[in-house]
C-alpha positions in Angstrom: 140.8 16.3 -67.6 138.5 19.3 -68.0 139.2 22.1 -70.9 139.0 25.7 -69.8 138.7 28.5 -72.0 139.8 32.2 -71.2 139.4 35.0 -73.6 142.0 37.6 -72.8 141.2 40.6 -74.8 139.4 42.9 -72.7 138.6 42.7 -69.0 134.8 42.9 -69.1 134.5 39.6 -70.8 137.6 38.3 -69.0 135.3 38.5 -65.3 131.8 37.7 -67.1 133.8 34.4 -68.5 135.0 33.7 -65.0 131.4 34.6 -63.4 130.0 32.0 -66.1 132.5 29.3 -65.7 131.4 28.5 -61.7 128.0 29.4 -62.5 126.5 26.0 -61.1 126.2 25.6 -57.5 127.4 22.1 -58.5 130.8 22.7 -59.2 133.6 21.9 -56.4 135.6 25.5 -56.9 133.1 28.4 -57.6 134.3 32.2 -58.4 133.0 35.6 -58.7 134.4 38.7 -59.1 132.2 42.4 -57.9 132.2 45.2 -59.2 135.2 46.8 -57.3 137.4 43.7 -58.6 137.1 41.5 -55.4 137.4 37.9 -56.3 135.6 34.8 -54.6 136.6 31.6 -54.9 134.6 29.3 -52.6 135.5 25.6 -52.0 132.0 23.8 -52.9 132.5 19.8 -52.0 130.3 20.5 -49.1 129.7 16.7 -48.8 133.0 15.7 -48.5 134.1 18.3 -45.8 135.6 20.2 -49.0 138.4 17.8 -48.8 140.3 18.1 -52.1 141.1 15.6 -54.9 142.7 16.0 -58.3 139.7 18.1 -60.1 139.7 20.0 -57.0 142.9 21.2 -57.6 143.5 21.8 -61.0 140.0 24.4 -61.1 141.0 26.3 -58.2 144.9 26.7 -60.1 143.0 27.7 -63.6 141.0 30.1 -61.9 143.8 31.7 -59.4 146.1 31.9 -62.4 142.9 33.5 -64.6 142.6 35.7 -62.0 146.0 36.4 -62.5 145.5 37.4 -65.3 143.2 40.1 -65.2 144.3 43.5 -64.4 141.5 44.9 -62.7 141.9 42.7 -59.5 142.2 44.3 -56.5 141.9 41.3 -54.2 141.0 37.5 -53.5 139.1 36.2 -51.0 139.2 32.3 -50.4 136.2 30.7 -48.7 134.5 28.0 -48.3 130.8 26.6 -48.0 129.5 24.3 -45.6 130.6 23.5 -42.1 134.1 23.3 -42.6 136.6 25.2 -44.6 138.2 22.4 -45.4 139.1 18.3 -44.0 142.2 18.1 -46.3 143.6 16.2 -49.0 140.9 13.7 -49.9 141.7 10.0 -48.5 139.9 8.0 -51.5 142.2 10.3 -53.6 145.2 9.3 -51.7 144.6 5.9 -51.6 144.1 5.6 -55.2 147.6 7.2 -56.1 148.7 3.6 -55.0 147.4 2.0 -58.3 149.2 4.5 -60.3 152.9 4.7 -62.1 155.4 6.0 -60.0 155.5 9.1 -62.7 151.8 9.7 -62.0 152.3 9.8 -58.4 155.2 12.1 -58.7 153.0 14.5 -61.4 150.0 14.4 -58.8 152.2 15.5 -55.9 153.1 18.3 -58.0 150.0 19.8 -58.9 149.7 20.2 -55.4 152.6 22.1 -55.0 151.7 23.9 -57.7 148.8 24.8 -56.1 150.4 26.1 -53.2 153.4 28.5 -55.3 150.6 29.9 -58.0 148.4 31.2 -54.2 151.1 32.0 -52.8 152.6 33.9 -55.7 149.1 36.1 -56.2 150.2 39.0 -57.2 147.3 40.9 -55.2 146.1 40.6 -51.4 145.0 37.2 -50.6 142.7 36.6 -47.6 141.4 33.5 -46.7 138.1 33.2 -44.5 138.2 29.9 -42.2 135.0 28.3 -40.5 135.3 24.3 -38.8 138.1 22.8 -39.6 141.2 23.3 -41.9 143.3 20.0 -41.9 146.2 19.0 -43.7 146.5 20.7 -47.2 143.6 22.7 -46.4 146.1 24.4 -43.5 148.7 24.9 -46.8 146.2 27.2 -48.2 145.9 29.3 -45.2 149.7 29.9 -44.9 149.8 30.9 -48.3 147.3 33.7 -48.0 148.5 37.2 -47.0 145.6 37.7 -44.1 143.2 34.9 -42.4 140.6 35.4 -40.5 139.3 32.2 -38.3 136.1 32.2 -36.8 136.3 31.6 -33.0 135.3 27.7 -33.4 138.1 26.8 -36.1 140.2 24.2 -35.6 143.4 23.3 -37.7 145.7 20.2 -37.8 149.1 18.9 -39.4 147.1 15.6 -39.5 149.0 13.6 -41.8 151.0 11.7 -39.4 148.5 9.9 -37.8 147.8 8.4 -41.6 151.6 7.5 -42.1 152.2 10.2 -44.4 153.9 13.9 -44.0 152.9 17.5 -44.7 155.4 18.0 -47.9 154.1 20.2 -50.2 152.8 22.9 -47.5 155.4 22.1 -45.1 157.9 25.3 -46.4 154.6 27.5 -46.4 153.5 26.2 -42.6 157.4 26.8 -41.5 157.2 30.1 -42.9 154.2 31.1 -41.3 154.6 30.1 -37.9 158.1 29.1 -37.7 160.0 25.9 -37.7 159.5 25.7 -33.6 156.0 25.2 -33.7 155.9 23.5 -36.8 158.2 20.7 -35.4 155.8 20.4 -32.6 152.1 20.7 -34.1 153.8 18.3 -37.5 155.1 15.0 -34.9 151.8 15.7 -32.8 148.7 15.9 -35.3 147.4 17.8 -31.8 144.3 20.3 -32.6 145.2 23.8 -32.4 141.9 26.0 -31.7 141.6 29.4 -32.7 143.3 31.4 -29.5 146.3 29.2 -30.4 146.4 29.4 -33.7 146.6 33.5 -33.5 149.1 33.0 -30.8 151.3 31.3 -33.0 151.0 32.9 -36.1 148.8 31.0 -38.0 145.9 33.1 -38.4 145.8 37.0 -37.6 142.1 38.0 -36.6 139.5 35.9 -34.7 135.3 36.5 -34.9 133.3 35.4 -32.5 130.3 34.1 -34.2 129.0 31.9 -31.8 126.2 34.5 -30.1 123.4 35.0 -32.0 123.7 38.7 -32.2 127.1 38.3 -33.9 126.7 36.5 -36.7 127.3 39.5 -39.3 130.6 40.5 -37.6 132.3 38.0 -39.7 130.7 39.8 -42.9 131.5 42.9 -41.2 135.6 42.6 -40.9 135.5 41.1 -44.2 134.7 44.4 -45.6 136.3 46.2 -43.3 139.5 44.3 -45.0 138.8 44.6 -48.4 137.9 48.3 -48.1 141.4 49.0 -46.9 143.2 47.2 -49.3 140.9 49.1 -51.9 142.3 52.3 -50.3 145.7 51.7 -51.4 147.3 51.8 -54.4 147.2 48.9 -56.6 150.6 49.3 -57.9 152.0 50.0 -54.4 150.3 46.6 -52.9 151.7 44.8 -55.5 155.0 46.1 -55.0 154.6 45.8 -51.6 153.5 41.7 -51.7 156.6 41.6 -54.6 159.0 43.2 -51.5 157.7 40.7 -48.7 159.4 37.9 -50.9 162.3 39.2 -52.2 163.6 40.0 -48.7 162.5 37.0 -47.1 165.4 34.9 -46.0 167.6 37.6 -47.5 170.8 38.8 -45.4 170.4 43.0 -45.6 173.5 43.2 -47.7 174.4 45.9 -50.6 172.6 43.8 -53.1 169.2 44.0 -51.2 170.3 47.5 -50.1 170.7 48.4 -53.6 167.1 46.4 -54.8 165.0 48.7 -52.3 166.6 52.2 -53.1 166.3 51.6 -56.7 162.8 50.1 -55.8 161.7 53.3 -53.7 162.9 55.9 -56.1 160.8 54.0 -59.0 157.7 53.9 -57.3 157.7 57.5 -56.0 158.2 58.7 -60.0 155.5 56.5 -61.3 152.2 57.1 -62.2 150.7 56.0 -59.1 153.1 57.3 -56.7 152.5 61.3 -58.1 148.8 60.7 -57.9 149.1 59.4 -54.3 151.3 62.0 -52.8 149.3 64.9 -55.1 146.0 63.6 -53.6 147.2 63.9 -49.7 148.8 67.7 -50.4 145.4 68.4 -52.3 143.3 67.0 -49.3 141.4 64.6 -51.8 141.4 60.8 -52.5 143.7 59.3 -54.9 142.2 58.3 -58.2 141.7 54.3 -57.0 139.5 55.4 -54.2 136.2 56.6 -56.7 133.4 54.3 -56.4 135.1 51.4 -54.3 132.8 51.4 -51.6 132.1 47.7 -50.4 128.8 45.9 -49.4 128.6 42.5 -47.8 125.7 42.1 -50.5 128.0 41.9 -53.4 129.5 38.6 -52.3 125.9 36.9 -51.8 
C-alpha cells in the first residue's frame, strides 16, 4: 500500500508537494497544478491502454481529495497519455480478485466507488479530455466530470457484459448522465458508441476534430478556451453553483427546496464575492478573481 504525505499549512507548499509527488514520468497518475490553480491529473499506464488496477485507483483518490483540499483551486482537468484515455478496469486485476476473501473483494469494489463519489463530489469544475477509447470504468470517470470534451475519433463502451460482469459502481453516474433509456441499451449491447453519438446522447458535450493536420492545436485551443471561462467566474459562485446542481437533482420543487434556494440566493448576493461581482459590472471593471488569470496551453506542457 503506498504512504502519502500532505503538508496542509499553507498553499504554496500544499501544490509544490503535489507537483513533487508525480514528478516521475513513471508513475501511473501524474498531477500538476499552474499558476492560475488549474490542476492536471494525467492517467500514465500508457502500456496497458491506462487500464486501471488497485494502485491506480487509490493515487488518483489521494490526489483528487489533496486537491480538495487546497483552496486555491480553480479547476481540474483529467487526461490521459498515450493513445487511449482509457481501456477500463484492468482484466489481470479482475481476475485476481478471484483468489481473494470475499471481504477483500467487497473492500476493492469499493474503492472504486469511492473513486467515482470523491470526482464526482469535486468541489470545483471538473473537465475530462478524452482521446481513443474510454471503456468500462474509464466511461465512469467521464460521467462524473462536469464538461468532456472527446476528440472526433473517441470511442466509448459499457463493455463489461461481454466479460460476464456489469457496470456497478458507474452505473448511477452513466444513468445520470445520459439517462436510463440509453443506458439500458448501450449496458445489454457493449455496442461502440463513436463521438457524434456520444454528444447526441449526452455523454460528452464538445467534439474536436483532430484528425487534419492543420488542427491538431484546436484541441489545446478549447481547452483554454474552457478553463479561461471558468477562471472568469467567481470561485465561490462555481462552487455554489456545482453544490446546487446536486442538491436539486432528483429533488420534487417543493417548499423545502423552494426554501434552500431563496435562502441560498440571498446568502451569496451579501457575501464577499457577490458585492465584488456586482460592484465590478456597475464600475465597468473585472472582479477581483479576474487579475492575472490569463491561460496558455504552455503551462500544461
Amino acid at each position: 500500500m503506498k504512504k502519502y504525505k500532505l503538508n496542509q499549512s499553507r498553499q504554496a507548499e500544499n501544490t509544490q508537494q503535489t507537483n513533487e509527488q508525480s514528478d516521475t514520468e513513471s508513475s501511473d497518475v501524474l498531477c500538476k497544478i499552474d499558476a492560475n490553480g488549474i490542476a492536471t491529473l494525467t492517467l500514465n499506464r500508457v502500456s496497458k491502454k491506462n487500464a486501471f488496477d488497485d494502485a491506480m485507483i487509490e493515487s488518483l483518490i489521494h490526489y483528487i481529495d489533496t486537491l480538495a483540499a487546497i483552496p486555491t483551486i480553480r479547476c481540474l482537468l483529467l487526461r490521459a497519455n498515450g493513445t487511449h484515455f482509457s481501456a477500463g478496469a484492468d482484466l489481470h486485476w479482475m481476475q485476481s480478485m478471484a483468489t481473494k476473501s470475499v471481504k477483500e473483494n467487497h473492500q476493492d469494489a469499493q474503492q472504486l466507488a469511492h473513486l467515482m463519489q470523491v470526482l464526482d463530489t469535486f468541489p470545483h469544475p471538473t473537465i475530462a479530455v478524452v482521446q481513443g477509447w474510454a471503456f468500462g470504468g474509464a466511461l465512469g470517470l467521464i460521467c462524473c466530470c462536469d464538461i468532456v470534451i472527446a476528440q472526433s475519433d473517441s470511442q466509448f463502451c459499457l463493455s463489461e457484459v461481454k466479460l460476464g460482469l456489469i457496470p456497478a459502481t458507474i452505473g448511477p453516474y452513466v444513468c445520470r448522465a445520459i439517462g436510463v433509456r440509453y443506458a439500458r441499451r448501450y449496458m445489454l449491447t457493449a455496442e461502440r458508441i463513436d463521438a457524434n453519438t456520444a454528444q447526441h446522447i449526452g455523454l460528452i458535450h464538445l467534439i474536436v476534430d483532430t484528425e487534419a493536420k492543420a488542427e491538431k492545436n484546436r484541441l489545446e485551443q478549447q481547452i483554454t478556451q474552457l478553463t479561461q471561462a471558468i477562471l472568469n467566474n467567481s470561485p465561490a459562485a462555481l462552487q455554489q453553483a456545482k453544490a446546487l446542481c446536486h442538491t436539486c437533482e432528483n429533488q420534487p420543487i417543493d417548499k423545502k427546496l423552494i426554501k434552500y434556494t431563496s435562502h441560498l440566493i440571498a446568502d451569496i448576493r451579501i457575501s464577499e464575492q457577490g458585492q465584488e461581482g456586482l460592484s465590478a459590472f456597475f464600475d465597468k471593471r473585472q472582479p477581483s478573481w479576474c487579475a492575472n488569470t490569463k491561460v496558455s496551453t504552455k503551462e500544461r506542457e
